[in-house]
C-alpha positions in Angstrom: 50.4 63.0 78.2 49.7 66.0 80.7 52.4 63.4 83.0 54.9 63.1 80.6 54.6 67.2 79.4 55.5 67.6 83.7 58.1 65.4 83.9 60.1 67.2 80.6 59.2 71.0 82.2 60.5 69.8 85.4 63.8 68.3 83.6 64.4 71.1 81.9 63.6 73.6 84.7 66.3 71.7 86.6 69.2 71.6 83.6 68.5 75.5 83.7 69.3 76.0 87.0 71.6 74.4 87.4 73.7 75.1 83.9 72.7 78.9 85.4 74.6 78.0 88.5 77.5 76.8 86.6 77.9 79.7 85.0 77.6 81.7 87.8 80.3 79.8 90.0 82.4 80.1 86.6 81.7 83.8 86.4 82.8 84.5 90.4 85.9 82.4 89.9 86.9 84.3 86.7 86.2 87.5 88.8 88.4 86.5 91.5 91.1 85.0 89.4 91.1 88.6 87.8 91.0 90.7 90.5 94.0 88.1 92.2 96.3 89.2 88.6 95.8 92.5 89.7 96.5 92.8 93.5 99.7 89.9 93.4 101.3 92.7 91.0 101.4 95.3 93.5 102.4 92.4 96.6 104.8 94.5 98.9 107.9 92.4 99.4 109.2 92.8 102.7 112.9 91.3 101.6 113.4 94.1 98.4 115.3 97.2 98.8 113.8 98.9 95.5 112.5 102.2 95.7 108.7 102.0 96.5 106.5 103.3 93.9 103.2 104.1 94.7 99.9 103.2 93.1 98.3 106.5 93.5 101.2 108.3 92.2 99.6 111.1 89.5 100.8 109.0 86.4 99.4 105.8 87.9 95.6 106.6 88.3 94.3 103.7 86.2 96.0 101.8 88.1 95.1 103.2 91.6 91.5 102.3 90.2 91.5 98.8 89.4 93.4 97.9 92.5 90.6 99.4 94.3 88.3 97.8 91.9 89.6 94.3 92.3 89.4 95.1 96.2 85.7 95.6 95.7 85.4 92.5 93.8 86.8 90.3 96.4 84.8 92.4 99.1 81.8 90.8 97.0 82.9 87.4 96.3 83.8 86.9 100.0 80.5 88.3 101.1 78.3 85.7 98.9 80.9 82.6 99.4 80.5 82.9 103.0 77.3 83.5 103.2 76.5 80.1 100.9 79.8 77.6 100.5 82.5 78.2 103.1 84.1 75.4 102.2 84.9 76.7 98.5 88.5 77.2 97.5 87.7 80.4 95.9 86.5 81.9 99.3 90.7 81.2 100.4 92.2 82.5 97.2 90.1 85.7 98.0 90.8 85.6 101.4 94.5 85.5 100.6 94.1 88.3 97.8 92.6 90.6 100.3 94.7 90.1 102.9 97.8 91.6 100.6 95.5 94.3 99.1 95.3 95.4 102.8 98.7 95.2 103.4 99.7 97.3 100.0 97.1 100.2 101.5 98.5 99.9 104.5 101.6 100.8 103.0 100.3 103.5 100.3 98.2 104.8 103.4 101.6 105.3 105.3 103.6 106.7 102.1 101.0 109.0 101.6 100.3 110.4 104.9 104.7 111.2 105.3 104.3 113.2 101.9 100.6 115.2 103.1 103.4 117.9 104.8 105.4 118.4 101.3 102.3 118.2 98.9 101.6 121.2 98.0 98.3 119.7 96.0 96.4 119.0 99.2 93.0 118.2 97.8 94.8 115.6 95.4 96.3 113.8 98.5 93.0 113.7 100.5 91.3 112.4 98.0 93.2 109.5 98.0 93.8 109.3 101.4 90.2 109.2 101.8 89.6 106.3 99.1 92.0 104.0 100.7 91.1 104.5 104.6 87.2 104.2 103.0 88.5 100.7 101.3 90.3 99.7 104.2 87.6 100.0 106.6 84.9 98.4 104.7 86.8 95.7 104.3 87.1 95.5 108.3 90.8 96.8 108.0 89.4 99.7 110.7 91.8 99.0 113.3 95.1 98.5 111.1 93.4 101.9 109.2 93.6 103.4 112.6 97.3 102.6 113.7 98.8 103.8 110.8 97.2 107.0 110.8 98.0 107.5 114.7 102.2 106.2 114.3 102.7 108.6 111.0 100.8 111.4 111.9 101.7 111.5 115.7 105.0 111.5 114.9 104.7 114.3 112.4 102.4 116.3 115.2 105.5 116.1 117.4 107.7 116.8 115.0 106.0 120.6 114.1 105.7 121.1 117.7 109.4 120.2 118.7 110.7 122.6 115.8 109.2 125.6 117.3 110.8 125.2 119.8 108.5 123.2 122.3 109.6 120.9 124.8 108.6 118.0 126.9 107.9 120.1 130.2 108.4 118.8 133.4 109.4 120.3 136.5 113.3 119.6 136.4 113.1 122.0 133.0 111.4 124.8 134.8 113.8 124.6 137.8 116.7 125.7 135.3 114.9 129.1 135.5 116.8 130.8 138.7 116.2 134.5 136.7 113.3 136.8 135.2 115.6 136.3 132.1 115.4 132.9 131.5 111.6 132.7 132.8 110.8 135.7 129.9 113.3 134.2 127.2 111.2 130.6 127.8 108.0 132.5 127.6 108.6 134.4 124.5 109.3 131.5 123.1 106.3 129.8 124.4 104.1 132.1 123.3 105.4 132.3 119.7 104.8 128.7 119.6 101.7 128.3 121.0 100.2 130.2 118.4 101.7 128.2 115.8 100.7 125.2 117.0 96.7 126.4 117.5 96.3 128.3 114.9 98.1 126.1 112.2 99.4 122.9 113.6 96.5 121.2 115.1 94.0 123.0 113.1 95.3 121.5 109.9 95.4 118.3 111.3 91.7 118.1 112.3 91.1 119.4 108.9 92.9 116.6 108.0 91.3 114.0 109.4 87.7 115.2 109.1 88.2 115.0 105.7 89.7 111.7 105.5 87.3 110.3 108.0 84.2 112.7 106.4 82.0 108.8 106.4 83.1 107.5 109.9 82.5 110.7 112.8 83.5 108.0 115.6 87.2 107.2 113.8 87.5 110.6 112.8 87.6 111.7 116.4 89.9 109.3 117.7 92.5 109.7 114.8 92.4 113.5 116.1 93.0 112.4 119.6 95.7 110.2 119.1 97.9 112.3 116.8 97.4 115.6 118.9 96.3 114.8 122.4 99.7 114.3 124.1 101.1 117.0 122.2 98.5 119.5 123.4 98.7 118.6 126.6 102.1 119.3 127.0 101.5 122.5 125.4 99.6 123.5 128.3 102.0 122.0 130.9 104.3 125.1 130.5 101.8 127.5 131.8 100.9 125.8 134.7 104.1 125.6 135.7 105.0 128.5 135.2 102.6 129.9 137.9 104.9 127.5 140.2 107.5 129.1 139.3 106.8 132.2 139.6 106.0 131.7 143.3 109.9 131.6 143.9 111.2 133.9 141.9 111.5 137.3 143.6 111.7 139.4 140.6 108.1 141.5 138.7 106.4 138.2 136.8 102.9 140.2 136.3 103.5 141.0 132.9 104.6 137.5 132.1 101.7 136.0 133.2 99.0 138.4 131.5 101.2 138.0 128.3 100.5 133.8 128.5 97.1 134.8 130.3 95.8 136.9 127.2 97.7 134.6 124.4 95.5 131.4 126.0 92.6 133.7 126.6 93.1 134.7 122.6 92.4 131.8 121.3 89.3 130.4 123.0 87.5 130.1 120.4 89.8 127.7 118.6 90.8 126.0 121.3 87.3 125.4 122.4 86.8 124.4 118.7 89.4 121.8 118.1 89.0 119.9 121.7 85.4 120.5 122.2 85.1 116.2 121.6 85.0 114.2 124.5 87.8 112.0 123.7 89.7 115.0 123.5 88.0 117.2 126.0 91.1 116.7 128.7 93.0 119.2 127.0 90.4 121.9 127.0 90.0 121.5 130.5 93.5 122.0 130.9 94.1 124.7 128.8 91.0 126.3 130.9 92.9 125.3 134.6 95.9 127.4 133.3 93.4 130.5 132.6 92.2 130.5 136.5 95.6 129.3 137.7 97.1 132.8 135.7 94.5 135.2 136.6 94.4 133.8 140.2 98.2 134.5 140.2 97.9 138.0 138.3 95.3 138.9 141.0 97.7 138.2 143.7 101.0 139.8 141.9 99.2 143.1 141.6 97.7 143.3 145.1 101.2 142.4 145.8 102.4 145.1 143.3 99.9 147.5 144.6 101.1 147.5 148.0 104.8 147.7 147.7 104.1 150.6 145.5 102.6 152.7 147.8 104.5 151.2 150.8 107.2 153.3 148.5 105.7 156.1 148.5 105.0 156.4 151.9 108.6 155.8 153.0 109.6 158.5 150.0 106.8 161.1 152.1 
């Protein structure tokens, strides 16, 4: 009897399980099946012209969240099916699912970033920029996260900085410079810009992305160094060579140079602020060469200055 009472426990034990199983694997499928409904009716279609509407437009918040909710669930399901049945079908179909989730974000993630410079409800924007490059990298989308981000806002970085009026320097520019005129005309203009660009430029942009990046310090850094380190450097470009320049001209440049001398000097603190990273630390350094490379040249424009004034004098006694 005590036999036959173990034999019935263990049969039952065993129907339980594995009916609980069933239902389980039924469960997951119904999940994913769900969750594929969802994300197939917001595929991006590479061949339609229509006008792109975005999920995380103001009117479309319930849907903005179960997209990102049926992300989530396939984050889950893949997780358990590869951990315990590669070989299921279901792990594919999420697989696939995911793959064009990623692809809409990458899209939304773009489309959002162009409008950040025409939204006037910032926090809104951040919000959801933050949610999707969250989702994204998560899901191990980091790297397609990252390019985005650097193409659309590097572009919009050089953007700003070309409409006030900054330029790519290089030497051939500067040598159009044969008078005091068009050294102080390019300075003036310099200097305008150059607090623009500190002060609201790249300072919005690291607000920018330390907000969108608040949960990753590492990508936050390098999203700030690729949208704004080749910019910044050029930025400091003009000052350095303008002390070249100013080696040939023979017209007064002391007063020149202590304007773009104090204007750097200025904004220290900022500028320490904002490249103080080491993956951005180049331009710091650069924007600290200029400050010796003026005050050097200062120093040697008013000896200079000094002595032809009271060489003056002398002749006029």
């Amino acid at each position: 009897m005590e036999i036959t009472t173990i034999t019935i426990t263990s049969t039952t034990m065993s129907s339980t399980s594995s009916s609980s199983s069933c239902s389980s694997d039924s469960m997951m499928e119904d999940n994913i099946q769900r969750a594929e409904k969802i994300i197939h009716k917001w595929k991006i279609d590479s061949h339609s012209h229509s006008t792109f509407i975005s999920i995380f437009h103001k009117n479309n918040t319930t849907e903005a969240t179960l997209f990102l909710n049926s992300v989530s669930t396939l984050q889950r399901a893949m997780h358990f099916l590869s951990s315990n049945d590669k070989k299921s079908s279901n792990l594919s179909i999420a697989q696939r699912s995911m793959q064009i989730a990623m692809k809409r974000l990458e899209k939304e993630f773009h489309q959002l970033l162009l409008d950040y410079n025409h939204n006037r409800q910032h926090f809104i924007s951040i919000s959801n920029l933050r949610l999707i490059a969250e989702t994204m990298i998560s899901c191990g989308y980091a790297k397609e996260c990252i390019s985005v981000y650097k193409i659309t806002r590097k572009s919009s970085i050089d953007e700003a900085l070309s409409h006030l009026g900054i330029q790519q320097y290089k030497h051939s520019h500067i040598k159009k410079m044969i008078t005091a005129t068009d050294l102080q005309n390019q300075v003036k203009i310099w200097l305008n810009a150059f607090q623009i660009a500190i002060k609201t430029v790249f300072r919005e942009e690291k607000f920018l992305c330390d907000h969108v990046f608040s949960s990753y310090p590492a990508i936050r850094n390098l999203c700030f160094t690729n949208s704004t380190k080749e910019g910044a450097l050029n930025l400091f470009t003009f000052p350095d060579l303008i002390v070249a320049i100013c080696k040939r001209l023979k017209s007064d440049t002391l007063f020149v140079k202590m304007d773009l001398y104090n204007s750097i000097s200025d904004l220290w603190p900022e500028i320490d602020t904002l490249f103080s990273h080491e993956s951005i630390s180049s331009v710091k350094l650069q924007a600290e060469s200029c400050l010796h490379k003026l005050i050097d040249s200062v120093r040697t424009s008013a000896v200079l200055r000094r002595s032809e004034l009271l060489a003056s004098h002398l002749i006029h006694c």
